[in-house]
N, C-alpha and C positions, 0 to 999 in steps of 0.2 A: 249563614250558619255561624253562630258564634263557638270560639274554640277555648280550652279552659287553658291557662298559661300551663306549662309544661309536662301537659296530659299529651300522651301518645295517640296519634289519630290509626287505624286499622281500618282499610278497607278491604272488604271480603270480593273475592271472585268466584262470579258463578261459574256452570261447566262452559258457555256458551265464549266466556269472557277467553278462556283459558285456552278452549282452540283457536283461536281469533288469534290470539297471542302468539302461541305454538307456531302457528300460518306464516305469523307476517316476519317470525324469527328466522325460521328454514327460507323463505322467499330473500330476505336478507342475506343470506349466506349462500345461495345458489347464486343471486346475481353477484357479490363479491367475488366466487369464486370464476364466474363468467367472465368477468372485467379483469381478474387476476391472468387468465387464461391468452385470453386476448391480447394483454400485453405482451404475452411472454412470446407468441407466435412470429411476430417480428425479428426479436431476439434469434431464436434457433432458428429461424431462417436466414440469418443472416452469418449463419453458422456453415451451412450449407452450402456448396459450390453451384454458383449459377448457369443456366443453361448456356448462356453465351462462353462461361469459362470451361465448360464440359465440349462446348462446339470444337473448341480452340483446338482439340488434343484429339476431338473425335477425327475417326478415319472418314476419308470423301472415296467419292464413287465416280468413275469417269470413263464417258463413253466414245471409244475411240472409232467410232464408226465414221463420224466426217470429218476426222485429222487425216491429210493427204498427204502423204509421202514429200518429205522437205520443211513439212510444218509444223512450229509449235505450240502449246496450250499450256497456260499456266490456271493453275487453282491454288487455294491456300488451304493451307495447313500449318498447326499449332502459328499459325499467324505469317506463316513462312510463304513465300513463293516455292513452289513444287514445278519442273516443267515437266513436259511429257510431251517428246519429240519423236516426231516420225521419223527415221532414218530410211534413208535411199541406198537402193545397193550398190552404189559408187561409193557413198561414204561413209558405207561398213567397210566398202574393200581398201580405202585408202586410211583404216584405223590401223592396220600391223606395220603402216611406213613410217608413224610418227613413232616408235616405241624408243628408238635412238635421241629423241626430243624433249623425251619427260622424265619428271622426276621419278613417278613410281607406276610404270606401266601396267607392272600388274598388283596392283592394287593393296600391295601387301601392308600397309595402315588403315587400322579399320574403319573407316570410311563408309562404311556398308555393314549391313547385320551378318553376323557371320555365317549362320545357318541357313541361307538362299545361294539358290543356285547361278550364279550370277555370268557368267563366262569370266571370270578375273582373266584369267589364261591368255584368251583370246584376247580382251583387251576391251569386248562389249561391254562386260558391267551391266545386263539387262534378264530379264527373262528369255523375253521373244529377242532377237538381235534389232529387227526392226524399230523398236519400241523402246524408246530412253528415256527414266525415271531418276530426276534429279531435285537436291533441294535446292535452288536459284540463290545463295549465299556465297560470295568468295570466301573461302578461307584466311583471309590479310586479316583485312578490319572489317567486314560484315557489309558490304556496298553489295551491290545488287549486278551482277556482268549483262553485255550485249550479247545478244545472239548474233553472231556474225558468221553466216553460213558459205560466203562466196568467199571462195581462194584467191588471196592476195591482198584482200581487204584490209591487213591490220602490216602488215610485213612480206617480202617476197617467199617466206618458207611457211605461209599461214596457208593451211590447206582445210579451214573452216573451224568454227569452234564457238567460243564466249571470250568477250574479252570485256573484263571490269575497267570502268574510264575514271576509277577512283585512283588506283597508281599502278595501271599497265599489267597487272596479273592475265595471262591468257590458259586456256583449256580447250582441250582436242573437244570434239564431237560425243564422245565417253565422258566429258566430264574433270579426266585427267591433265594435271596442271601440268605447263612447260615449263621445261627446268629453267635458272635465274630469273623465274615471277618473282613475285613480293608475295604470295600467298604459297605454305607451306605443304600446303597437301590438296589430293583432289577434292574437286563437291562432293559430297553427300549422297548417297545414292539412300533413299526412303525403305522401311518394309512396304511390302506390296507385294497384291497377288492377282493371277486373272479369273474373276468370278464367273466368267462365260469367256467367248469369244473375242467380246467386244468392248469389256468393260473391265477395268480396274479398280481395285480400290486400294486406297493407297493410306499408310498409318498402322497396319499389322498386319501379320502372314496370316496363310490361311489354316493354322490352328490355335492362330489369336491370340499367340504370341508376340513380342515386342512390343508392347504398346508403350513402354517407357523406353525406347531403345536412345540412345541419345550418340552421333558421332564423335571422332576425338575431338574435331572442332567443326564449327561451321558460322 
């Protein structure tokens, strides 16, 4: 095809040409918009709190059906050690002898969610008396204590408890630190509630409140 120097070339489209066109215009702009979409998914997900970090905080469930009387179970929560201790009715009865021993027998730093019914009084700190709900954190510097249940074990006036091997902090059976530890206050007693008989869940009461409950320390 020969073209004439600075003539204007015009080509016409037919109807055929024109949806052809139209077609491949919108197919264009669907898939940008696909590809634009796609990218962004990642983005706002990562926006989002992940199920592991939802675990963290979520409340556990625990069934105390074969915890035997003297023994303990730990689970985690928000990444913590939780124990939940069977107590013996020896050493419920020998919680009202240490109260001349500790710093804050009854409990009066809140230590615990305020609105459970906990026995402060008594000196349990529990729902069930039997049944002791703690967070396994010394209140010093954040070590992790022994369970040391046998009397005499740590000192001759040790009449069972926890005792952290990071610097000498000891706690009764309750949880309740003894006075001149390194650690300023008792464990942490968790929200929690008994969903049945035999099972606890521990991380919020049972009208599902506390779920951000945080102690003075722990």
């Amino acid at each position: 095809m020969n073209f004439t120097r600075g003539a204007v070339v015009r080509f016409s489209m037919n109807a055929r040409d024109r949806k052809r066109r139209q077609f491949l215009t919108a197919a264009t702009t669907v898939a940008g918009c696909a590809a634009l979409a796609g990218a962004s998914v990642p983005f706002v997900a990562s926006l989002l709190p992940s199920a592991r970090a939802l675990a963290g905080g979520a409340p556990v469930d625990y069934d105390l059906g074969a915890l035997r009387a003297g023994q303990l179970a730990i689970v985690q929560w928000r990444k913590k050690p939780v124990w939940i201790l069977h107590r013996t009715p020896s050493e419920l009865e020998d919680l009202s002898r240490d109260n001349a021993l500790l710093s804050d027998p009854r409990s009066r730093t809140p230590q615990q969610p305020p609105d459970m019914k906990l026995n402060l009084a008594d000196g349990l700190r529990a729902l069930h008396p039997e049944y002791l709900v703690l967070v396994g954190v010394c209140t010093h510097l954040g070590c992790i204590p022994d369970y040391r249940p046998t009397p005499g074990t740590v000192g001759p006036e040790w009449r069972g408890g926890f005792y952290c091997p990071c610097h000498g902090s000891q706690y009764d059976l309750s949880g309740r630190v003894l006075a001149g530890s390194p650690a300023p206050l008792n464990l942490p007693v968790p929200p929690y509630y008994f969903k049945n008989r035999n099972v606890i869940r521990i991380g919020v009461l049972e009208n599902g409140d506390d779920l951000n409950w945080r102690p003075a320390i722990w």
